[in-house]
Phi, psi and omega in degrees: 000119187299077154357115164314162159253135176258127210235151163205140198268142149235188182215120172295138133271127177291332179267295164315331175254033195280177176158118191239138184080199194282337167303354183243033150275286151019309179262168177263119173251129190297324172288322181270007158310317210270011184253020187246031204252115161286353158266348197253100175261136159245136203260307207216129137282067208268143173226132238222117202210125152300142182325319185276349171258040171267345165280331147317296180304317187292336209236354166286345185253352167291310196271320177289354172269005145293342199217341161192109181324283208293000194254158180253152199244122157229143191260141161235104189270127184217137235236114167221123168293300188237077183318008201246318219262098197296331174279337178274330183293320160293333148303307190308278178321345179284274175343289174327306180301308187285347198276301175355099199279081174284136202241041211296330179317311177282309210238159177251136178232143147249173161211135217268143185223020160291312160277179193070180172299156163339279166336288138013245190332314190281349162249355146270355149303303167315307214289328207278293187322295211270000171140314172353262155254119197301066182207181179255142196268145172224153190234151164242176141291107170286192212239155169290189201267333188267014178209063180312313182287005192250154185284036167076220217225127172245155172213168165243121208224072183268102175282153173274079204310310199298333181291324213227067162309280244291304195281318131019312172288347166310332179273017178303353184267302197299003193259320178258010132290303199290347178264337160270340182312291209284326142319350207033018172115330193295149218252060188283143185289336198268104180309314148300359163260347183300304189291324169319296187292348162272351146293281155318325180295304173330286159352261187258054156271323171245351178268147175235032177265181180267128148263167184259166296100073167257149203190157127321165170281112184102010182267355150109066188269268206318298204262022155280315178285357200252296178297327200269004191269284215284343169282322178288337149301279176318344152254340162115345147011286163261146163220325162321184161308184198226099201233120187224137194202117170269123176292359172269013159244000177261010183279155183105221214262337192273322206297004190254302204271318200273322171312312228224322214091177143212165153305153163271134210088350191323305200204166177309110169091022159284104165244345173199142156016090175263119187293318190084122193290002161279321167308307155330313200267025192296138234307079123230262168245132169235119151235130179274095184254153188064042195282349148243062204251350164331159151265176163307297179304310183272331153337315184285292149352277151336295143359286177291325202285296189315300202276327160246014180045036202228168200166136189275092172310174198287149170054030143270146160226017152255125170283167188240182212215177194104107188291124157213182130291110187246137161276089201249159182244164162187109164285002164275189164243090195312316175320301203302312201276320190285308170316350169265349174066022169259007184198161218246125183306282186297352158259356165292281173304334155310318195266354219257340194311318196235084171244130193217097163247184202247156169301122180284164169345273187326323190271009191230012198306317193285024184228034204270306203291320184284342174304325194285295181333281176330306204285317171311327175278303163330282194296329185287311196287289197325320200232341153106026195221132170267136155247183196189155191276152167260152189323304193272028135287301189290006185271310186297354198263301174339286202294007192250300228290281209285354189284145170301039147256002174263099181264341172045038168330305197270002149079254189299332196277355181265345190299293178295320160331293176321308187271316150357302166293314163323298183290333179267336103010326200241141195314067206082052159066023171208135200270081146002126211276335142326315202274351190268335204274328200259323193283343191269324195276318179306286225284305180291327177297302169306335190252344165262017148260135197272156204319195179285110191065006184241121177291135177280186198261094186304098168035263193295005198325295189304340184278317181298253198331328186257328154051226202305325185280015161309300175314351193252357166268109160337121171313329179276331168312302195292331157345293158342295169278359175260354082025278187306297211293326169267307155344308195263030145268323196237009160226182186259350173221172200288315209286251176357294174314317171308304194284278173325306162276358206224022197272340165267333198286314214287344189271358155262033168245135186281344162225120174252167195208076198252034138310296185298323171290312197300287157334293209274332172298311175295285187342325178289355171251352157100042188248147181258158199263327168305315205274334170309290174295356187092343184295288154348269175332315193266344178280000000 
């Protein structure tokens, strides 16, 4: 096995490490100090010199190959005017950090933070706490005075982010970069999804635990979980693949060899060998959307893989390995299924640590005009032709998008759809208020036909459903309950349903709970959320 390599970034001091002739072995210098330490092996040097100190660098790279053959030197000139001036010094040293080709799989980095200014010194302490450079810090020292010769004191300084709150407020800009990151650039106006996301950054900037991504279908699960890979990459986090899979397409006989692997021979029509997409995500990220569409078997599986990070491919009796982070989606209500004996408690309770879910569209109208802008950039990249609204078009599509004649079932994916048809529609590059009036009349048509597998809901529903306690129902009530009675006809769990009808009242409760309301509002007709849908009946 190929030894790590110890790499250390330094910065000339022009006053500490100045020194001329043979005296200037005599002092103590910090850069060249740190290779006279015979426990501290450095592989590599990078030394980081303003332009006018470069025959100093030059003549620093003379003395550490003197004093230590085996390490390698390299110079790097970066161009600061003013060593005081903190936004120039931390852009030049930012700009360095991102170019850098960082190998963290191979190599170990420290960074010497004893020479330069203050300034210096205080943003490469930012840059290494945020991430910049992936390393650990080292300060040095000089020797007591009764012992001139020895090249002093190292010390190692691998920070903790939880100790230095005060200094921490320093990353707000890189904190609302990684939050617009995760945004995809869109400037959204919904003061609760702003905080969602700002959590999730939080989250996973420090965390390797699973988070869950609960959402409706089309509320933008897959591509938050894609973006939240690539912020952890770009810290550095990460250093695997992005391994994304939906499990309603792995169910049944096959979903154990693609989850998991096989042997060749496992089973009939094994002729070779399978890695398996857990193994695929080895350190890095697997996200599982629609994680509760598992079987029993493989849920259990998972399980095992999550909690010891180990797992049996098919026709194997050696385990296999593999680290990674899962992100799992879902548009069900897992609780309702572990209570339902369809999803695994305790796997449940593994993945449940980190839970965020997202707002479907409706609940978001005011973050509709920058999404349209997005989705209009998306078709412009996708297809190479920019289109753009004529004002009182982009006024009229505005005013139905955000209004309650806008039901945005399918949330983002009915969005892009819209501006999809629009933008290939429309006439010279402009979406027209003809083409919003015929895509406004496509959306309300689509949307007053009931969903995919659900019957609609008939007039007397409530008269059927209520049988002898009809008489005992107010007449202004029932509109109300066939109201109720279609909703929960048209999602899918008791939770959703809740959330839907209840979408205004519940953002003045600081914990709503609008499973519950719901339930105890049919219960006043003496109706179940099974005898509404139908679920009753079929069992």
């Amino acid at each position: 096995m190929t030894p790590r390599r110890q790499v250390v970034f330094g910065l000339v001091g022009p006053t500490l490490d100045r020194g001329e002739g043979s005296e200037r072995w005599e002092a103590w210098r910090p850069t060249v100090s740190l290779f006279q330490h015979e426990e501290l092996l450095l592989d590599r040097l990078e030394l980081i010199h303003e332009a006018r100190f470069a025959r100093l660098a030059r003549r620093l790279v003379e003395d550490v190959a003197a004093v230590s053959p085996e390490t390698e030197a390299r110079l790097h000139a970066v161009e600061m005017k003013d060593p005081w001036d903190f936004e120039e010094v931390y852009g030049a040293l930012h700009d360095f950090a991102r170019a850098y080709p960082f190998d963290p799989e191979r190599e170990d980095y420290f960074v010497h933070i004893t020479t330069g200014t203050h300034v210096v010194q205080i943003c490469l302490f930012l840059l290494t706490e945020a991430r910049l450079f992936p390393a650990k810090l080292l300060q040095t020292s000089p020797p007591n005075r009764r012992h001139s010769s020895s090249p002093g004191a190292y010390q190692v300084i691998d920070l903790d982010l939880s100790r230095y709150d005060r200094i921490a407020a320093r990353f707000r800009k890189e904190q609302r970069e990684g939050l617009s990151f995760l945004k995809s650039g869109i400037a959204t106006r919904s003061e609760r999804f702003n905080a969602l996301i700002e959590r999730i950054e939080r989250v996973a900037a420090a965390s390797t635990a699973p988070l869950l991504l609960m959402g409706p279908t089309g509320a933008g699960k897959s591509l938050l979980a894609r973006r939240i890979y690539e912020l952890k990459k770009a810290r550095r986090k990460v250093s695997g693949p992005f391994v994304d899979v939906n499990c309603a397409t792995v169910r049944g006989d096959g979903a154990m060899s693609t989850l998991f692997g096989h042997e060749k021979g496992a089973f009939t029509g094994a002729a070779e060998r399978r890695t398996g997409l857990l193994r695929a995500a080895d350190g890095g990220v697997l996200f599982l959307d629609e994680v509760g569409e598992l079987g029993p078997d493989e849920q259990a599986m998972l399980l095992r893989a999550l909690e010891e990070k180990r797992f049996l491919p098919l026709g194997s009796d050696r385990e296999v390995k593999s680290e990674f982070q899962l992100l799992a989606g879902t548009n069900r209500d897992l609780q309702e299924d572990v209570a339902e004996g369809r999803f695994r408690e305790d796997l449940f309770a593994r993945i449940n640590l980190w839970t965020f879910r997202l707002p479907p569209l409706r609940e978001r109208r005011e973050d509709i005009p920058p999404n349209l802008d997005y989705e209009l950039d998306r078709f412009a990249e996708t297809s190479g032709t920019t289109v753009r609204f004529h004002r009182e078009a982009r006024e009229r599509f505005l005013a139905f998008a955000i209004s309650e004649e806008a039901a945005w079932t399918a949330n983002f994916r009915d969005l892009n759809a819209a501006v999809t048809r629009m933008a290939t529609l429309a006439a010279g590059g402009r979406i027209a208020v003809g083409d919003v009036e015929a895509e406004i009349e496509r959306l309300t048509a689509q949307w007053q036909r009931p969903a995919s597998g659900r019957r609609p809901a008939p007039e007397d529903d409530p008269a059927r459903l209520l049988g002898a306690r009809l008489d005992e129902v107010d007449r202004f009530d029932l509109p109300q309950l066939g109201e109720v009675i279609r909703v929960c006809r048209t999602t899918r769990s008791l939770s959703e349903a809740g959330r839907t009808l209840f979408a205004a009242s519940r953002r003045l409760k600081s914990n709503p709970n609008d499973a519950d309301r719901l339930r105890k509002y049919l219960a006043r007709f003496g109706l179940t959320w099974g005898k509404v849908t139908g679920e009753e009946a079929r069992r």
